[in-house]
N, C-alpha and C positions, 0 to 999 in steps of 0.2 A: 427219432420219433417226431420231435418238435418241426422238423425239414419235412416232414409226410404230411403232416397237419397245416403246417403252411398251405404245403400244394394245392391239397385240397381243397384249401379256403378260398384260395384263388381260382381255384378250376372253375369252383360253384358258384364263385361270381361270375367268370365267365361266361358259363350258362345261365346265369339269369338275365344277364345282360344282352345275349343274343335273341335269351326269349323275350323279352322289354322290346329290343329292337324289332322283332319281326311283330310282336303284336303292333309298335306304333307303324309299320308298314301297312299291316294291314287294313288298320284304321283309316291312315293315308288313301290307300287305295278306297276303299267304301266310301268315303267324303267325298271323291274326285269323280265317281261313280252317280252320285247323287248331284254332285253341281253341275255335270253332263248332262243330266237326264231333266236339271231346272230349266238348261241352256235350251234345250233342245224343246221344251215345252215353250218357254218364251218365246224362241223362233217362232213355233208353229203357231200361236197365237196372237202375233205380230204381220202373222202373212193373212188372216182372217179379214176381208174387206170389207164387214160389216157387222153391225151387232148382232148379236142374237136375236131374236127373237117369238124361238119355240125349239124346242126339244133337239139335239143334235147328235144322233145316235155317234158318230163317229167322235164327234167332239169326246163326249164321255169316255168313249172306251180308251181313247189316246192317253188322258189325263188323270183316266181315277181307276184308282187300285180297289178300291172297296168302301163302299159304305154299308155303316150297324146303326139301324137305328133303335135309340130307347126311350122310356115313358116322356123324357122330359127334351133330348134332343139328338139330334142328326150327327155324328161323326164321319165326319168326310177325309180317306185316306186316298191323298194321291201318289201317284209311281213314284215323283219324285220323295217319299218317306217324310212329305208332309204331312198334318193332320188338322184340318176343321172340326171347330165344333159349333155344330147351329144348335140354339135354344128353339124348341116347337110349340 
Protein backbone atom coordinates (compact mmCIF):
# COMPACT_ATOMS: atom_id res chain seq x y z
CA UNK A 1 0.00 0.00 0.00
CA UNK A 2 2.87 2.38 1.10
CA UNK A 3 4.61 1.41 -2.87
CA UNK A 4 0.99 2.71 -4.25
CA UNK A 5 1.22 5.81 -2.29
CA UNK A 6 4.53 6.48 -3.29
CA UNK A 7 3.58 6.23 -6.85
CA UNK A 8 1.09 8.42 -6.63
CA UNK A 9 3.02 11.02 -5.02
CA UNK A 10 5.26 10.96 -7.70
CA UNK A 11 2.98 10.83 -10.57
CA UNK A 12 1.18 14.00 -9.12
CA UNK A 13 4.17 15.73 -9.08
CA UNK A 14 4.82 14.91 -12.34
CA UNK A 15 1.76 16.33 -13.35
CA UNK A 16 2.17 19.38 -11.77
CA UNK A 17 5.25 19.95 -13.06
CA UNK A 18 4.33 19.50 -16.65
CA UNK A 19 1.55 21.81 -15.88
CA UNK A 20 4.33 24.49 -14.23
CA UNK A 21 6.08 23.87 -17.31
CA UNK A 22 3.63 24.41 -19.98
CA UNK A 23 2.08 27.41 -18.19
CA UNK A 24 5.73 29.05 -18.07
CA UNK A 25 5.78 28.12 -21.89
CA UNK A 26 3.17 29.82 -22.47
CA UNK A 27 4.02 32.87 -20.61
CA UNK A 28 7.30 32.67 -22.71
CA UNK A 29 5.50 32.73 -25.66
CA UNK A 30 2.92 35.79 -24.85
CA UNK A 31 6.25 37.98 -23.72
CA UNK A 32 8.04 37.15 -27.10
CA UNK A 33 4.63 38.01 -28.76
CA UNK A 34 4.48 41.40 -27.27
CA UNK A 35 8.36 42.40 -27.63
CA UNK A 36 7.56 41.42 -31.42
CA UNK A 37 4.79 43.45 -31.66
CA UNK A 38 7.25 46.68 -29.55
CA UNK A 39 9.86 45.77 -32.26
CA UNK A 40 7.69 46.13 -35.00
CA UNK A 41 6.09 49.46 -33.73
CA UNK A 42 9.68 50.87 -33.20
CA UNK A 43 10.59 49.94 -36.71
CA UNK A 44 7.49 51.64 -38.11
CA UNK A 45 8.03 54.75 -36.15
CA UNK A 46 11.61 54.91 -36.82
CA UNK A 47 10.83 54.85 -40.72
CA UNK A 48 8.46 58.20 -40.02
CA UNK A 49 10.49 61.07 -41.76
CA UNK A 50 8.91 63.74 -39.99
CA UNK A 51 7.07 64.92 -37.08
CA UNK A 52 3.71 64.87 -36.72
CA UNK A 53 2.03 67.45 -36.81
CA UNK A 54 -1.96 66.70 -37.17
CA UNK A 55 -3.97 63.84 -36.74
CA UNK A 56 -2.70 60.48 -38.39
CA UNK A 57 -5.35 58.24 -39.00
CA UNK A 58 -3.11 55.45 -39.96
CA UNK A 59 -0.57 56.22 -37.31
CA UNK A 60 -3.37 55.50 -34.73
CA UNK A 61 -4.78 52.44 -35.94
CA UNK A 62 -1.19 50.82 -36.36
CA UNK A 63 -0.29 51.59 -32.66
CA UNK A 64 -3.42 51.78 -30.45
CA UNK A 65 -5.53 49.16 -29.30
CA UNK A 66 -8.17 51.21 -27.45
CA UNK A 67 -8.66 54.15 -25.53
CA UNK A 68 -11.40 54.74 -22.35
CA UNK A 69 -11.65 57.80 -21.37
CA UNK A 70 -12.85 58.87 -17.61
CA UNK A 71 -13.93 62.08 -15.55
CA UNK A 72 -10.43 62.64 -14.53
CA UNK A 73 -8.17 60.89 -17.57
CA UNK A 74 -7.34 59.24 -20.80
CA UNK A 75 -6.19 55.61 -20.85
CA UNK A 76 -4.23 54.88 -23.69
CA UNK A 77 -3.89 50.98 -24.51
CA UNK A 78 -1.57 50.09 -27.30
CA UNK A 79 -1.25 46.66 -29.27
CA UNK A 80 1.81 46.29 -27.90
CA UNK A 81 -0.27 45.60 -24.11
CA UNK A 82 0.96 48.73 -23.06
CA UNK A 83 -1.02 51.25 -21.14
CA UNK A 84 -0.98 55.37 -20.83
CA UNK A 85 -2.54 57.19 -18.64
CA UNK A 86 -3.11 60.88 -19.36
CA UNK A 87 -4.41 63.25 -16.54
CA UNK A 88 -7.45 65.71 -18.49
Amino acid sequence: AKSKNDYEDVADKIYRLRELKQNALVENAERERKRQRIAEMTDFLNEQSCELEEYDEQLVRRLIEKVTVYEEKVNIEFKSGVEVDVEI
